[in-house]
N, C-alpha and C positions, 0 to 999 in steps of 0.2 A: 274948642270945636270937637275933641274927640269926644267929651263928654255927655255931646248933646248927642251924637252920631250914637254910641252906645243907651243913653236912655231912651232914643226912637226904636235900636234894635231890640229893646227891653218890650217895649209898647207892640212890636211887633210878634215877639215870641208871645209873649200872654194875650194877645186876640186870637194866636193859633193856639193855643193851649185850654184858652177859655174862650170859645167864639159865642156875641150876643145875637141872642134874639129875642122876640117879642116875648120870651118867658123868662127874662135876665139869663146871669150865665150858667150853661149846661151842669149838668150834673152828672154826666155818662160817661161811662168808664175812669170812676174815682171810687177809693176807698173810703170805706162808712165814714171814718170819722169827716172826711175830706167832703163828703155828699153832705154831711150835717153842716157845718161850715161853710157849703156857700145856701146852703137852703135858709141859714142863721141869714146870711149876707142879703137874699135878693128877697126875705123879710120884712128887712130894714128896707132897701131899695127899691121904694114904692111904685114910682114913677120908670121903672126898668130902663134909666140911664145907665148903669151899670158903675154907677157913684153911689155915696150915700151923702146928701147935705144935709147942715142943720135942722129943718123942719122934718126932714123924715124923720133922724135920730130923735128928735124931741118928740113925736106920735109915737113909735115903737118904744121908746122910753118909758114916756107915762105911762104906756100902756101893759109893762114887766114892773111895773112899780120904780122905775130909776129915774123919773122928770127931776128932781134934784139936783142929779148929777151930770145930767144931760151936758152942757157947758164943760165940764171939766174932762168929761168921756170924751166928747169931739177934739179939742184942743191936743188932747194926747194922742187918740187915733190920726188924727190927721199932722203927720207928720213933714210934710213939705208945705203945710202949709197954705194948698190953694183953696181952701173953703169946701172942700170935698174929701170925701173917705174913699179909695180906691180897695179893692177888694184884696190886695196889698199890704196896705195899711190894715187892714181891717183883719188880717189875718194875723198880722203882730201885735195887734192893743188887746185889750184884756175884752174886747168887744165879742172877736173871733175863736174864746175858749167853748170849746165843746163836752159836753157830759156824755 
């Protein structure tokens, strides 16, 4: 029980940290690198669910040249495993590195 009580307060802190709206998640008042990172994110996150699933990755994929890898990138990014990439995740796979 505590576990779940603490991943809701988790869910909670990051919709006030990162609140969505119809433009995916904000980008205001964050440092460049941190602006490029979710501008990389909400990219990917076509549909402005503020996930990324298989089908987006695999568009934005072919589309940097990585359709290949697509599969293998999601797998790793999505780390819990529920068929979605959380901006989370997305910020620890090799998905979320910035130049």
């Amino acid at each position: 029980m505590k576990a779940s009580v603490v991943c809701l307060l988790f869910a909670i802190l990051l919709m006030c940290v990162f609140p969505k709206g119809n433009e995916g998640y904000k980008t205001k008042n964050t440092g460049k690198e941190e602006r490029k990172r979710l501008n990389k994110f909400n990219a990917y996150d076509t549909d402005r669910d503020g996930v990324i699933d298989i089908q987006e990755l695999r568009i934005k994929a072919s589309q940097e040249g990585l359709g290949e890898n697509t599969d293998f990138l999601f797998e790793n990014a999505d780390k819990d495993e529920n068929g979605q990439i959380s901006y989370e995740e997305f910020k620890q796979s090799s998905l979320g590195i910035v130049e």
